[in-house]
C-alpha positions in Angstrom: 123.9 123.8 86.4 122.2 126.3 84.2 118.4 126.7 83.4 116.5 124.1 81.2 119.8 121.1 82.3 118.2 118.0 83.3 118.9 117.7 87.1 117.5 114.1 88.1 115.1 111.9 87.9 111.7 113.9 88.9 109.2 110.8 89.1 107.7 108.2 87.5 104.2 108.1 86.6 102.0 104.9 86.5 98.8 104.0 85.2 96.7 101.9 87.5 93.0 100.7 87.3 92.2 100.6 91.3 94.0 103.5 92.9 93.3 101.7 96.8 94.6 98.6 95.4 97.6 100.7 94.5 98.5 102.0 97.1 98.0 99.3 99.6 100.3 97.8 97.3 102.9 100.2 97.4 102.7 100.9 100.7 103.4 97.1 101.2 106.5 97.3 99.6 107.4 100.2 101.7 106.3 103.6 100.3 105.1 106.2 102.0 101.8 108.1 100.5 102.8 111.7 100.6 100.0 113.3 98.5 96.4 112.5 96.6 94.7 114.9 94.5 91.6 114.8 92.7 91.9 116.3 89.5 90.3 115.3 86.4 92.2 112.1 87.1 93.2 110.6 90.6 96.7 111.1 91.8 98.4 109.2 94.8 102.3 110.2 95.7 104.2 107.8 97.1 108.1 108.0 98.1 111.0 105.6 99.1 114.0 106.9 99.6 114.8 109.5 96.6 111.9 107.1 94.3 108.8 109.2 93.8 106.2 107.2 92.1 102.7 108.8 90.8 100.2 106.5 90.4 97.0 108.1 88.2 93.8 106.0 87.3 91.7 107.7 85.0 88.5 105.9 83.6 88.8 106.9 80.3 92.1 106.5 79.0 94.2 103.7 77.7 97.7 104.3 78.1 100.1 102.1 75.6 102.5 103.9 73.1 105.6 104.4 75.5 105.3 102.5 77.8 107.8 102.5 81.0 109.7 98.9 80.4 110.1 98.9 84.2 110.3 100.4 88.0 113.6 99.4 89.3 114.0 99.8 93.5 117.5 100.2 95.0 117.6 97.7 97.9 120.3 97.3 100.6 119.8 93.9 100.8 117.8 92.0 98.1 117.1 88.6 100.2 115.8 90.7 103.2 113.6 92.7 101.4 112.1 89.4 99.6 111.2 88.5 103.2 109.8 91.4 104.6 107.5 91.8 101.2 106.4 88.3 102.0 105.6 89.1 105.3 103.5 92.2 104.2 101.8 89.4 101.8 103.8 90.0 98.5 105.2 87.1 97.3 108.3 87.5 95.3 110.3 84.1 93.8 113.7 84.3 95.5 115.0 81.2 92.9 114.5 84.8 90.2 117.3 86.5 91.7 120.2 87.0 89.3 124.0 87.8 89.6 125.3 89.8 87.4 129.0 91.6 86.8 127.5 95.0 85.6 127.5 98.5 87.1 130.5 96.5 89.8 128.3 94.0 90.8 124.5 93.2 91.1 121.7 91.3 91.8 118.1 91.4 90.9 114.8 90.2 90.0 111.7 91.2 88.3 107.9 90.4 89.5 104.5 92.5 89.1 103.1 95.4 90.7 98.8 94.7 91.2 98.3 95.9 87.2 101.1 94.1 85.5 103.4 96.9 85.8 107.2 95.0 85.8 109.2 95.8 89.0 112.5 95.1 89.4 114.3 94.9 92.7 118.1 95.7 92.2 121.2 95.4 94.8 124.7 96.7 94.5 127.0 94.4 95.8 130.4 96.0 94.4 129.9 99.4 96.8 
């Protein structure tokens, strides 16, 4: 690849109002916090897999011009994940999960992260 080609997905950056709220959150759901920094904003780093996520809460600011439609999180398997978010006190509705016949098979459902971001967990289940 040459200089200035787009190589991946870097992170994804999220506004949040309580940062420890946040990241208890996330952490729950099975990220690992990797980095804060204290800028003129807070920062928290947290990773899954090859998912970075950056949460920022700054007082001041109101994000809502392009907005990120969602977080989608690669599960193995989507009904044992629902279960061990639920036993980490994250209730997800199982009855949301949808088939689908895209991308050789998948299944999926939505539900909210602690400041109405939309989450989507997503299995492949053509690989």
């Amino acid at each position: 690849m040459g200089k200035g080609i787009v190589k991946g997905l870097s992170h994804i950056g999220v506004f949040v109002k309580d940062m420890e709220r946040s990241i208890d959150f996330y952490k729950r759901l099975g990220f690992t916090l990797d980095n804060r920094e204290s800028i003129h904003v807070e920062l928290a780093f947290l990773s899954a897999g090859t998912c970075l996520i950056e949460l920022i809460e700054q007082k001041d600011v109101t994000r809502s011009a392009g907005v990120v439609d969602h977080i989608a999180m690669e599960v193995d398997d989507i009904d044992a994940a629902i279960a061990r978010f639920k036993e980490n006190g994250i209730a997800i509705d199982a009855d949301g999960i949808i088939s689908r016949d895209i991308l050789g098979g998948i299944r999926h459902t939505f539900f909210e992260g602690p400041d109405g971001e939309r989450l989507e967990l997503f299995e492949h289940t053509g690989r």
